[in-house]
VOPA-392451 format. One record per residue (C-alpha): residue in one letter; x, y, z. Coordinates in steps of 0.5 Angstrom, whole numbers, plus 500, padded with zeros to 3 digits. Layout:
N
AXYZ...
//
This chain:
258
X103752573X108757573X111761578X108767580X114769585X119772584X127769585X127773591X121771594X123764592X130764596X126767602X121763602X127757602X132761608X125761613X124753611X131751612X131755618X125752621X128745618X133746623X129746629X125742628X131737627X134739634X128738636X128731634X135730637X132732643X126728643X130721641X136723646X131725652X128718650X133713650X137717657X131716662X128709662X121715665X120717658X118709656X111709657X106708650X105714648X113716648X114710644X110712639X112720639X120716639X118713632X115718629X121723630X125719626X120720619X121727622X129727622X128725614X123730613X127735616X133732611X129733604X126740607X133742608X135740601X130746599X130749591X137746591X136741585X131744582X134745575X137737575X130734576X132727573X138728578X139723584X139729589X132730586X129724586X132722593X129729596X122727592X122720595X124723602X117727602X113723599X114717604X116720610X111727610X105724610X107719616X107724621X100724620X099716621X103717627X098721630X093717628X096711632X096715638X089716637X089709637X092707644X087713646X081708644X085701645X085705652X078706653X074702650X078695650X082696657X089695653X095696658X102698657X103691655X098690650X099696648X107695646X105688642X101694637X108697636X110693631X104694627X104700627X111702625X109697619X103702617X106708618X112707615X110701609X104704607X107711604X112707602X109703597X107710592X114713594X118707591X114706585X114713582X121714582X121709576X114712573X115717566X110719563X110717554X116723553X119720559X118725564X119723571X114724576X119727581X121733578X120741579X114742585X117750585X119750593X123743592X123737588X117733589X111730584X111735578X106739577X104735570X102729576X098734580X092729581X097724584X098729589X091729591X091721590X097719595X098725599X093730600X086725600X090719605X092724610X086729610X083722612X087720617X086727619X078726620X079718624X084722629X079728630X073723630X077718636X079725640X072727640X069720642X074719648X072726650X065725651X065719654X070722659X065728660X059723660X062719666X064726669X057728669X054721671X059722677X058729678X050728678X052722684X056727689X050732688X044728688X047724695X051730699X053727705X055720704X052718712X045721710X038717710X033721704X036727705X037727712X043728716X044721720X050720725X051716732X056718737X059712741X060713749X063709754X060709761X067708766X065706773X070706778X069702784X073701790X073698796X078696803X081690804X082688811X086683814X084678820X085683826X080688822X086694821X087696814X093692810X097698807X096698800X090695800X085697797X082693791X079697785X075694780X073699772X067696767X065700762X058700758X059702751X052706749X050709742X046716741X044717734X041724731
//
C-alpha cells in the first residue's frame, strides 16, 4: 500500500514517537529502580509490573530506531527493530493479562503471596516465549523473489505490507484476544465485589442495630446496690475503743431491661 503522507509528515510523525519513547523509557528506569531500592514495592502485582518494564525497555529501544533503516530492509538495524517489536510490543498485552490472572487466582482459589510468586516463572515463560516464537522464525522467512518478511512498515521496520495478514495472525488477532480475557476476568471480579457488597449492605439495613430483637430495641442496664453497714465496737468496760468502728459493704448487682 503506498504512502499517503508526505516526507514532512512522515519526519513528524517520527519526532513525536521518539519523544514519546523517551518517556516512556524514563518512565521504566523509574519503574525498575524505584522497585529494586525499596523492598515495600515487592508485593504480586509490582513484581509483575517490574517484569513487563523490561519488554517496555526493549519496546522503547525499536520505537527509537523509528524510519532510520527503512531504505536498507535486508540491514541487520531492520531486522533487529522488526524483531524488537514483533516479541516484545505484543507483551505488554500479556502482562496485563496475567495480572488479571493474580486478580481471579485471588478471588477465586484464595492464592497468597506466596502461591502467587510460584506462578511468576510461568508467566514470564508465556509472556515472553510465546511472542518469541513468530518474532524468531520470520527473521529467515522470504517469500519466492526473496523478499524478506521484515521490511518497510512505513513508520519503521516491521512485517512488510506484502505480509499483511500475518500481522493480523501474530500480532493484532492474539493481542485483541488477550484484550477481551483481561476485560472479561476485570469485569468478573467486579461483580462479585459488588454482589458481596450488596449482600453486605442488604444485612446492615435489614438489622440495624445489632442488639435488637425483631425490630425492637432491646438493652439491659447493669446496677449494683451498695449497702453500708456500720457499728461500735465497745470494749469490756462499755466505752468505745477509739477507732473502733467495724464497717461492713455488700453489693447486689440488679439487671433492668428495656
Amino acid at each position: 500500500m503506498p504512502a499517503t503522507l508526505t516526507e514532512g509528515q512522515l519526519e513528524a510523525i517520527s519526532a513525536i514517537e521518539r519523544g514519546c519513547s523517551v518517556l516512556s523509557l524514563l518512565g521504566c528506569l523509574f519503574t525498575i529502580v524505584t522497585f529494586c531500592a525499596s523492598s515495600a514495592f515487592h508485593k504480586p502485582i509490582n513484581r509483575l509490573v517490574f517484569y513487563a518494564s523490561f519488554g517496555n525497555m526493549m519496546t522503547n529501544v525499536g520505537t527509537l530506531m523509528s524510519r532510520a533503516y527503512l531504505n536498507d530492509s535486508l540491514s541487520a538495524g531492520c531486522q533487529f527493530q522488526a524483531f524488537l517489536i514483533q516479541m516484545f510490543m505484543p507483551a505488554d498485552a500479556y502482562w496485563t493479562l496475567a495480572m488479571a490472572v493474580n486478580v481471579y487466582l485471588t478471588f477465586y482459589y484464595k492464592f497468597d503471596a506466596a502461591s502467587l510468586r510460584r506462578m511468576e516463572i510461568p508467566y514470564l515463560m508465556l509472556c515472553y516465549g510465546v511472542p518469541l516464537i513468530p518474532a524468531f522464525v520470520f527473521i529467515f522467512v522470504k517469500d519466492s523473489n526473496g523478499v524478506r518478511m521484515y521490511g518497510n512498515a512505513l513508520l519503521w521496520c516491521w512485517i512488510s505490507t506484502e505480509w499483511d495478514i500475518w500481522r493480523i495472525a501474530s500480532f493484532y488477532g492474539p493481542v485483541w484476544v488477550v484484550i477481551v480475557l483481561t476485560f472479561f476476568i476485570y469485569i468478573r471480579a467486579g461483580r462479585t465485589i459488588y454482589e458481596k457488597r450488596k449482600q453486605l449492605r442488604d444485612f446492615h439495613s435489614s438489622d440495624p442495630d445489632p442488639l435488637s430483637v425483631n425490630g425492637d430495641t432491646h438493652y439491659s442496664v447493669r446496677t449494683t446496690e451498695v449497702t453500708v453497714t456500720s457499728e461500735v465496737i465497745d470494749t469490756a468496760d462499755g466505752a468505745a475503743a477509739p477507732f473502733g468502728r467495724h464497717t461492713a459493704i455488700s453489693a447486689q448487682p440488679s439487671e433492668v431491661g428495656w
